[in-house]
N, C-alpha and C positions, 0 to 999 in steps of 0.2 A: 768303665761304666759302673754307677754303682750300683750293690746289690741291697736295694731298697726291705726287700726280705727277711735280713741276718737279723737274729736277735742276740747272740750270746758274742760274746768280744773272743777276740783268741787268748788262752792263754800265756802272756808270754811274759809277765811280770817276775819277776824271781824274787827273792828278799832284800838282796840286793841291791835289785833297782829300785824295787819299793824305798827302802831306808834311803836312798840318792832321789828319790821323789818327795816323800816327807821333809825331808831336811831340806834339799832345794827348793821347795815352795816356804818353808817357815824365814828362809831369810835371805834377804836380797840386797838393791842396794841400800837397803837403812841400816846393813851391818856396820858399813863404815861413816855413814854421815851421822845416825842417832845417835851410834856411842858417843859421838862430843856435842853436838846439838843437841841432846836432850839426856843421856845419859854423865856424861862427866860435869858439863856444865850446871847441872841442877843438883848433882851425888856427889861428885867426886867418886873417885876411885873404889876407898871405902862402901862410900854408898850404891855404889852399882853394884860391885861384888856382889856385898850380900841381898840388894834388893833382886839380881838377878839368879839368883841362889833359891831367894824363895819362892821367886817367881818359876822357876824350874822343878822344884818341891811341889806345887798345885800340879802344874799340867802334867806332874808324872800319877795324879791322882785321878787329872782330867783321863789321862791315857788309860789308865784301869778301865777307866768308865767304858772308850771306846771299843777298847779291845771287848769287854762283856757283852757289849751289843753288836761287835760287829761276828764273833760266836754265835749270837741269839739268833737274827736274821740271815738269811740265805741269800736275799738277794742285794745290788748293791744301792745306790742312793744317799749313801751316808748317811745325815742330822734328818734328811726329809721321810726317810723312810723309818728310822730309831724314832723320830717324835710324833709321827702317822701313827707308825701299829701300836704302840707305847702308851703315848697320852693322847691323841685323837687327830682327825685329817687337819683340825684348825690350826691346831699346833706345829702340824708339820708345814702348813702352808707359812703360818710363822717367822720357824724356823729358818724356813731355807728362802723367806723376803730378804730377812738379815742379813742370811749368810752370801749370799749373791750378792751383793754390795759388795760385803768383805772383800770379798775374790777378786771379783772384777776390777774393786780400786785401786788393790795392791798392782793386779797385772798394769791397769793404767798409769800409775804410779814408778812402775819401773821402765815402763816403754816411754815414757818422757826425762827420765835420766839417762838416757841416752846421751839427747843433746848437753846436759851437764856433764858428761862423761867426755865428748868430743872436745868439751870447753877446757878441761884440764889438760885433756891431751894432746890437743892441735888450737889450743886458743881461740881468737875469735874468728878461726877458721869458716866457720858457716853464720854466723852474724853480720848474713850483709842484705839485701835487697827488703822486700818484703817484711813491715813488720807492724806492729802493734803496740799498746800497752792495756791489760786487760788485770782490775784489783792489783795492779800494783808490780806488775811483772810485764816485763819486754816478752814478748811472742813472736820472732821468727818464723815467716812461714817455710825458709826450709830447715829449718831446726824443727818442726812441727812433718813434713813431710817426713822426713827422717826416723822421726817415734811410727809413724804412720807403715812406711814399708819395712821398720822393724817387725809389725804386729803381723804383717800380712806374708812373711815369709815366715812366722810363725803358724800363722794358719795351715801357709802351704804343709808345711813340716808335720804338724800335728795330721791333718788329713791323710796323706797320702805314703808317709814313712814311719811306721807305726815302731818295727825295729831298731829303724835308726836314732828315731825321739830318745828311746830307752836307753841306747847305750850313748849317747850324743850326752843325757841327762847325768845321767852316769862316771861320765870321761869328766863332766864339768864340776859335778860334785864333787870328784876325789881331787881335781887340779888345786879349786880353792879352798879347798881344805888343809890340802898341802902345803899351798902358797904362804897362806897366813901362819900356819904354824910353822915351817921355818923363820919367817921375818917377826916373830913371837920370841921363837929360843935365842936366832941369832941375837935380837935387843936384849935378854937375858944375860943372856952369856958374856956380849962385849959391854953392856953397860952395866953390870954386875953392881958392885954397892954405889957407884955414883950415879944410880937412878933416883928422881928425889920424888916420893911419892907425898912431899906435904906440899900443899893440905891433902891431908886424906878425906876430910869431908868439904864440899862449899862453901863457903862463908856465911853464904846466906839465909840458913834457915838451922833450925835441928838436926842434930843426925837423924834421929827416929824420923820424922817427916819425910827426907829423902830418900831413906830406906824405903820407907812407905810409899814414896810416889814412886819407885822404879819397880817394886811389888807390882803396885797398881798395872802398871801398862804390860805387867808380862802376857796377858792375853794378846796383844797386839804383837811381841814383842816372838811368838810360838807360833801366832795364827798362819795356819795349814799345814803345820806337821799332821793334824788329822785327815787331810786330804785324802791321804790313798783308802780313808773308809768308804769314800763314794766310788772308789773303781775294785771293791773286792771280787765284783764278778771277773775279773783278768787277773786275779793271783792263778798263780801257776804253784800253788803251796797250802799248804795248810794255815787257817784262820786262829791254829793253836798260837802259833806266831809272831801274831798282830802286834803284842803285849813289849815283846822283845825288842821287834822294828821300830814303836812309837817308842820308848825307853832307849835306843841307841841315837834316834834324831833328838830327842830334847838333850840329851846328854851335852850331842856334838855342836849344837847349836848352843849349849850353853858355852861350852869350851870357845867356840871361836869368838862368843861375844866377849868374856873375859878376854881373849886372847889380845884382840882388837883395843878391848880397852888399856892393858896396860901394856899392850904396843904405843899407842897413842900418846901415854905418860913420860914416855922412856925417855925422850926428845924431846929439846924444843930450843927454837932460834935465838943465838946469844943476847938479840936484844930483850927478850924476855925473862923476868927474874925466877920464873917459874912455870909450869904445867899451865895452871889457871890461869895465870896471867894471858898465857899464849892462846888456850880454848876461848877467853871469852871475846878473842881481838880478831880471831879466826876469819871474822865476816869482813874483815877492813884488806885482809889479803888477797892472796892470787895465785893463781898457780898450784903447785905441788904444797907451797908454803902454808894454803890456807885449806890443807886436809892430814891433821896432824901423825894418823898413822902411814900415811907415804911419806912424809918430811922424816920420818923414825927411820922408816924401812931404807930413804937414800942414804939416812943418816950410818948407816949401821953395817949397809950392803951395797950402798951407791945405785946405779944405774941398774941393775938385779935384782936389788928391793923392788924398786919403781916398776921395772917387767913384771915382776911376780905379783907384785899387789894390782897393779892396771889389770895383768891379765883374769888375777882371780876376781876384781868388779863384773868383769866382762863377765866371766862363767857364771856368775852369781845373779845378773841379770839376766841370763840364757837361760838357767835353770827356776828361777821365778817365771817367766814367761811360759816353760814346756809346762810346769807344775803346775799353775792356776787354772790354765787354757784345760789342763786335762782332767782337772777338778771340777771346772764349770762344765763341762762338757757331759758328763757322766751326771752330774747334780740335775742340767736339764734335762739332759736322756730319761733319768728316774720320775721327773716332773711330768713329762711328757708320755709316757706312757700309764700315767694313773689318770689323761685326758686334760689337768690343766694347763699345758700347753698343746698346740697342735701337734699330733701325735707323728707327723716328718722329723719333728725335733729328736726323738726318742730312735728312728732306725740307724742302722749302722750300714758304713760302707764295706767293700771287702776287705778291707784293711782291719774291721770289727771297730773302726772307728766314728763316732754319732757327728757326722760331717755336715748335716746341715746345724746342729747345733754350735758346731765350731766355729761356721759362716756367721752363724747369730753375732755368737759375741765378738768375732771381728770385725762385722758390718756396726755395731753397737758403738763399737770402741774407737773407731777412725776419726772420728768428730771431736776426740777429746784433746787429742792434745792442743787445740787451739783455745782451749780455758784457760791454758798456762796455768806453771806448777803449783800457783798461790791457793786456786782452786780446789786442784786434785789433791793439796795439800791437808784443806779442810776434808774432804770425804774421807780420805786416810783417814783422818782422827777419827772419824765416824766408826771406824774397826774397831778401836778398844771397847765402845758402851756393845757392838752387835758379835762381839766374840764373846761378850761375858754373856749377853743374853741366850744365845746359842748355846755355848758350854752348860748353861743352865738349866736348857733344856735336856743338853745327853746328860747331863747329873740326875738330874728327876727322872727321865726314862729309865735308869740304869736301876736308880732306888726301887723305882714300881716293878720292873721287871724284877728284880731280887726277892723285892718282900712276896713278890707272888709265888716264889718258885724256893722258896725261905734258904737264899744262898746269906748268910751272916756276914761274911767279909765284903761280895759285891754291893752288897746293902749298904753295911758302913763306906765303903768308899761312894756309891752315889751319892749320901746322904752329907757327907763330909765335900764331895763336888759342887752339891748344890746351897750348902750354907758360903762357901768358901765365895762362888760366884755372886751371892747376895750380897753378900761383905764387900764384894768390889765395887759391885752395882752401887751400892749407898757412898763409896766414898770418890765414885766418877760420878753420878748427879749430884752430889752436893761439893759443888769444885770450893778449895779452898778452905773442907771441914778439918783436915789436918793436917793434909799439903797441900804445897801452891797445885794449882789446876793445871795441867797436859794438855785439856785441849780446847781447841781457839773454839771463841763465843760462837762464828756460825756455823762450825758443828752440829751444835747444838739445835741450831737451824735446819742444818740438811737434816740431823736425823727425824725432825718435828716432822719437814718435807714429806721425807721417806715412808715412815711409819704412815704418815695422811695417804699418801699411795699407794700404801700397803690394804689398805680399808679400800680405794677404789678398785683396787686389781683381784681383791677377795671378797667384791660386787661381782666384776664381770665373775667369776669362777662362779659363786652361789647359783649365778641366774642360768648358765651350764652346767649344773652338777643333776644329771637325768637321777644320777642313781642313789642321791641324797645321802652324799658322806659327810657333806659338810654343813656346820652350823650346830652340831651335837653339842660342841663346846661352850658356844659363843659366848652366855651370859658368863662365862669367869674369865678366858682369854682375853675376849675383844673387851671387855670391862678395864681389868688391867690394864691393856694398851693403852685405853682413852684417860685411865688416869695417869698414862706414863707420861701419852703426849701433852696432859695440861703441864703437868709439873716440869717437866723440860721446857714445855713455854713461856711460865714462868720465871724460869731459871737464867733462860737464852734474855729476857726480859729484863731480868735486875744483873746478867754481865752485859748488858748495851747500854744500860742506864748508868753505870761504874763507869760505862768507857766514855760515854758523855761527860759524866761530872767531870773524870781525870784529862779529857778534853779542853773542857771550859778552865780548871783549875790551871793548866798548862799556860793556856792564852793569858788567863788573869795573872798568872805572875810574870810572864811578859809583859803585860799591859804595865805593872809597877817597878821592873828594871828596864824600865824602858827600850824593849826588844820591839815595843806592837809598830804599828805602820804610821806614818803622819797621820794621813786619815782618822786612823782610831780616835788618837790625841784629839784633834780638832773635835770631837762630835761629845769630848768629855766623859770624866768615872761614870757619873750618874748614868748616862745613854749607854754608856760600854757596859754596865752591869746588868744593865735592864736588858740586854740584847743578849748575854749570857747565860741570864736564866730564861730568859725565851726559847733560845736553844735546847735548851736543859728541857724543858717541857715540851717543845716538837719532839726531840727524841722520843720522851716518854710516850706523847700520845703516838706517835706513826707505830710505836713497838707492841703500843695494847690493840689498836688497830689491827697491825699484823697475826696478832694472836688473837684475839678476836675471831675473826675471819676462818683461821687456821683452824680452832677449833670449833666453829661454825659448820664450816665446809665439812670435817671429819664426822660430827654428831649427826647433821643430814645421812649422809652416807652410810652412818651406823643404822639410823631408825629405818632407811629403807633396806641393809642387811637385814636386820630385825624384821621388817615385815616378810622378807622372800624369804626367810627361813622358819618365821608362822605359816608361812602358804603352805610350804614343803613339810612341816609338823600335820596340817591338817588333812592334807593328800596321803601323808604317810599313814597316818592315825585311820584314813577313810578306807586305805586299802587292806591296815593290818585287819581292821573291822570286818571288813568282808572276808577277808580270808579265814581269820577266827568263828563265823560264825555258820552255823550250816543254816543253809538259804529256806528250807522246808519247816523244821524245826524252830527257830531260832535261838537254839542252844549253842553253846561251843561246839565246833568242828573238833576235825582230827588232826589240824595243822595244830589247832588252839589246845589239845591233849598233850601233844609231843614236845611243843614248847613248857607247859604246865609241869609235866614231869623231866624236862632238863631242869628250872628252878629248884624242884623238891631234890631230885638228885645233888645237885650244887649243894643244897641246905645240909643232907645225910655227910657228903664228902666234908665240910666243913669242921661236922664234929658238932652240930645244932642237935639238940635233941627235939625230936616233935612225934607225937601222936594222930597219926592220921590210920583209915581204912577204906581199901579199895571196892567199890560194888559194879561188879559189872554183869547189866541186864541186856536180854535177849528176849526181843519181840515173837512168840508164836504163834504160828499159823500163817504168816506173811504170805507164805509162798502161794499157798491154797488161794488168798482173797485176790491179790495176784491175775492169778488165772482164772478165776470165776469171776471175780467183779470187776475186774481192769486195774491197773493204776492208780488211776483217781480214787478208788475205794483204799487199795495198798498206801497210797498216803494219805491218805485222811484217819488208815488205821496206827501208822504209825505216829500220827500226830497227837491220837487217843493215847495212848502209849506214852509220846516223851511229857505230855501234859500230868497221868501219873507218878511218875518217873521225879518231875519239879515239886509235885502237891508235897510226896511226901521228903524228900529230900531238901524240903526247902531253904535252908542255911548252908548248901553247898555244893561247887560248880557243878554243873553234868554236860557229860560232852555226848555226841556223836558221831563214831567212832567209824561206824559202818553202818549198810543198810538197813539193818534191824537189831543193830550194837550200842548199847548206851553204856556210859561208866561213870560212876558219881564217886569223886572222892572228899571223906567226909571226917570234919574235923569241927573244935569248938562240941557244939550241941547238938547239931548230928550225929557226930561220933562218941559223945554221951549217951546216946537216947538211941543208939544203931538197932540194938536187940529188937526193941519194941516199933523200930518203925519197918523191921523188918519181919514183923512178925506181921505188920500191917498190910506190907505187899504180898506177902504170902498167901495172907485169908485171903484178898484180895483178888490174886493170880486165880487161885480155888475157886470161888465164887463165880469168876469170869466163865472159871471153865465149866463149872458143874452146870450152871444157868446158860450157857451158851450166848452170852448177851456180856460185849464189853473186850477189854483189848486183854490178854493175859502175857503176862511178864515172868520171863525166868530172871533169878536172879539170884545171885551168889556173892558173898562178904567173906574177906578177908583182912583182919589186923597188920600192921607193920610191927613185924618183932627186930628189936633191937640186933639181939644176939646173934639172927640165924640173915636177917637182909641188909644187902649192901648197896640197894638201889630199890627204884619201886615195881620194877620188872617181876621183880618174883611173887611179891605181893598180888601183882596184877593176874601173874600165871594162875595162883591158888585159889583165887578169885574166880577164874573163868572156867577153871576144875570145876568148882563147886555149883558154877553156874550152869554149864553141862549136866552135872547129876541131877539138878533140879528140874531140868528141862525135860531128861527122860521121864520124872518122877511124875510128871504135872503129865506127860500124855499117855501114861500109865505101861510104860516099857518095863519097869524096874516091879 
């Protein structure tokens, strides 16, 4: 049964595990399909190397960053809780819309390479009954069932065996790490100089280009080495650490992609005259044949390679699945207990693990694998542009929290995190500014999607936020987003309208080597052109349309944020009002004093210089009119009282402090002209008292000296010394 109660997890993470947690979420099965899919085939050798070189050079910058904040905060949450307390609630709500995509599409993404897993390993072993074709991919329903009770014996795991995840994650990390660096050295070793690493770079572009584009996706290529910052409440170790653990998983992560890659290279089937040759034909084969670092590994180590590297896929999917599930887990937990999700999500079982959030995201995730891979292919891509924008935010948080605390070196690394993340940003929205584009046009889509849902999900939160954390931001956050979302619209816009042309262009040169259909022929150039660029202009309009619409639906959405967070300004503003002012007088209070002097305070701590002087007056006789004339006379005299108090003090606040306690602090021409308007209350006080007719005021002034105060406390003390001696003076004690 669980215990719905627990708040704090058990300690049982050790460094460890952490490092086999970080590293197993950062990489999984795209260790071995991307390095030729998108790494060799687009770099070459050369080009990965170093693009993944430099790509491992940032995130060890990004890691600075974490490591400093995950020091700073105590409790865990990762990116949602660092961009909350940091730069403000909207930001972290932000942040962690993003990052939850991330996570989840990766876990998605690996829990349907399953079935491509079974497919190398037992053929078309489960491609039979039930199936589909959905964008362009066959879907199996029990190749789909299959990812399905992968996810759910994941769940169970996660939930209910909390020690066993750890060292299960653990056992798996060190297996394929092993794995692959043996069938690494042995291709070394036996292929020695008849390895042919030319080309070193692809043919088809610049070296610099491809450098650059394998730079580019190293965010995707890292994302959730930072994971274990949302489970710091379960270290079992010191946070001194963190720095170490994220600095040994990007390392090993780096290592095993090179590893992989020029395992890959090492090999390749006699009918092929070379590496590239063989990578970019990859897709025409089958088997062991058409995944080039097992074709290395049988090549090098036969049947042992093949064990070693199947089995290290396997662990590599085991440990992305424990890894994401226990990132998402903890990321909700943290969501949820600050109330924007239903706070069940946030409790923990006895295991200390947040079990109905685990439920979440595998009840979430069942449904997917029936999109087929082509789908979940696109959201993947969607992780590069929401891993830079997240890393963006721990770079800017890390900065602000530096420069506030004047740490020099975590300064320059946030600051150096979050140019570096700009830098990527500019050259993943603008596909094709230096290198060819990574990712497919309707990415560019889902993320438009996402971000428009992110506006509707940070509706619902606004119109539930009792305690008004949110919206403080909104006019620069939500500002930027909507100009993020037009120009991705844009963008997604003129690559649909590329793929049109190169469409039409396609057919028209079939149409002129005579590839197109009778039909076409028969209907003639003229009609076959005219119908061409017809095409060419439905495209265009269905796509402005779509954007249109897109950013229609989003601006609504904004303007009514916008109004629920004027409501909540003017409620707030109505309550700070009241509470600021005292109800009898209506002068400043003494909530509105306390506040007033943390400001002045901040301004002294700063290192501001200013001139200011505390007066604090004292109503006598209170007590007497009191008991003789009721209440109603007591305040009617203290009214007399704070009305003097404003006459002459008029250029500067006066609060009420207490019952018959006023304090005017005065600066500008007040504090000019103090002498003489205190020589005013004085005759004044005298006057009241000698004539017996009128309210009398003690009151006593104190300067702020530089040299001797270090807040306005003491100022205030000397002050109310001086107001006391006045007080006996005036009823003739002294």
């Amino acid at each position: 049964m669980e215990n719905t109660h627990s708040t704090k997890s058990k300690d049982t993470i050790s460094p460890l595990v952490a490092w086999a947690f970080s590293l197993g979420t950062a990489i999984g099965w795209g260790s071995f399909v991307v390095t030729t899919n998108t790494y060799l085939k687009s770099a070459g050798p050369a080009g990965s190397i170093f693009g993944l070189l430099i790509g491992a050079a940032v995130m060890l910058i990004i890691s600075l960053n974490y490591h400093f904040l995950m020091n700073h905060f105590s409790g865990s949450g990762g990116i949602f809780t660092y961009a909350s307390e940091a730069l403000g609630a909207d930001f972290g709500f932000i942040a962690t819309w993003f990052m939850a995509l991330t996570y989840i599409s990766i876990f998605w993404a690996n829990a349907t390479s399953l079935p491509l897993f079974a497919k190398y390993l037992l053929g078309d072993f489960l491609r039979f009954g039930a199936h589909y074709s959905i964008f362009g991919y066959e879907v199996y329903v029990n190749e789909a069932v299959l990812s399905i009770a992968a996810m759910l014996l994941t769940g169970v795991l996660c939930i209910n065996f909390r020690r066993f995840m750890g060292r299960l994650n653990l056992f798996c990390v060190l297996f394929f790490s092993i794995a692959i660096a043996v069938c690494f050295v042995a291709a070394m070793f036996r292929g020695g100089t008849s390895i042919d690493f030319e080309p070193s770079f692809a043919p088809s572009s610049s070296a610099f280009s491809q450098v650059l584009r394998i730079a580019l996706i190293s965010p995707w290529a890292f994302i959730g080495f930072e994971g274990i910052s949302c489970a710091t409440g379960d270290f079992g170790f010191s946070r001194k650490k963190s720095f170490a653990i994220l600095r040994a998983a990007v390392l090993s992560a780096t290592a095993l992609y090179l590893f992989v890659i020029l395992l890959s290279i090492s090999a390749h089937p006699a009918a092929f005259k070379n590496w590239f040759d063989y990578i970019k034909n990859c897709g025409s084969l089958s088997g062991i044949d058409a995944l080039p670092p097992f074709f290395a590994a049988r090549h090098y180590l036969g049947n042992t390679g093949i064990a070693l590297l199947f089995g290290a896929l396997f662990a590599l999917i085991i440990t992305s699945f424990l890894g994401n599930v226990m990132v998402l887990t903890r990321l909700i937990a943290a969501v949820s207990k600050k109330g924007i999700l239903p706070k069940k999500f946030g409790e923990l079982n006895r295991e200390g693990i947040p079990a109905n959030a685990t439920k979440l995201i595998i009840g979430i995730s069942c449904f997917i694998p029936f999109l087929g891979r082509t789908a979940i292919g696109w959201i993947v891509d969607v992780t590069s542009i929401n891993a830079t924008i997240v890393y963006s935010f721990v770079s800017l948080a890390a900065w602000k929290l530096a420069k506030k605390e004047h740490r020099a070196k975590e300064k320059i690394a946030g600051g150096t995190g979050f140019v570096l993340m700009v830098v990527f940003a500019v050259f993943l929205f603008l596909p094709n500014l230096f290198a060819e584009s990574s990712i497919a046009t309707e990415s560019y889509f889902l993320f438009i999607v996402w971000s428009v849902l992110g506006f509707l999900a940070f509706h619902n939160v606004l119109q539930r936020d009792d305690e008004n954390r949110f919206g403080k931001s909104s006019a620069i956050v939500w500002f930027i987003l909507s100009a993020l979302i037009l120009f991705m619209s844009l963008i997604w816009l003129s690559e649909t309208n590329k793929e049109a042309i190169a469409h039409v262009l396609s057919e028209i040169s079939d149409f002129t080597h005579g590839l197109a259909t009778p039909e076409e022929y028969m209907q003639g150039e003229a009609e076959y052109m005219r119908r061409a660029m017809k095409d060419i202009h439905t495209s265009n309009m269905q796509g402005t349309i779509v954007v249109v619409l897109l950013f229609a639906i989003q601006l609504i959405i904004m303007v009514s944020n916008s109004m629920i967070v004027s409501k909540h300004d003017a409620e707030r503003a109505k309550a700070t009002n009241i509470a600021n002012t005292d109800p009898l007088t209506g002068v400043k209070s003494k909530h509105a004093f306390l506040e007033y002097e943390n400001r002045i305070n901040a301004r002294l701590q700063s290192g501001e210089k200013i001139d200011f002087a505390v007066v604090v007056c004292d109503v006598n006789g209170l007590k007497q009119i009191n008991d003789t004339l009721g209440h109603k006379a007591g305040d009617a005299y203290i009214q007399e009282a704070c009305r003097l108090i404003c006459t002459l003090f008029k250029h500067s606040p006066v609060f009420r402090i207490g019952g018959d306690e006023f304090v005017a602090i005065l600066s500008g021409t007040d504090f000019a002209e103090r002498s003489e308007i205190m020589k005013k209350l004085n005759a004044q006080a005298e006057s009241n008292r000698d004539n017996k007719s009128g309210v009398v005021v003690s009151a006593g002034i104190s300067d702020f000296c530089k040299d001797e105060d270090l807040s306005i406390l003491t100022v205030f003390e000397r002050a109310d010394a001086l107001m006391y001696e006045r007080k006996k003076e005036l009823k003739g004690l002294r």
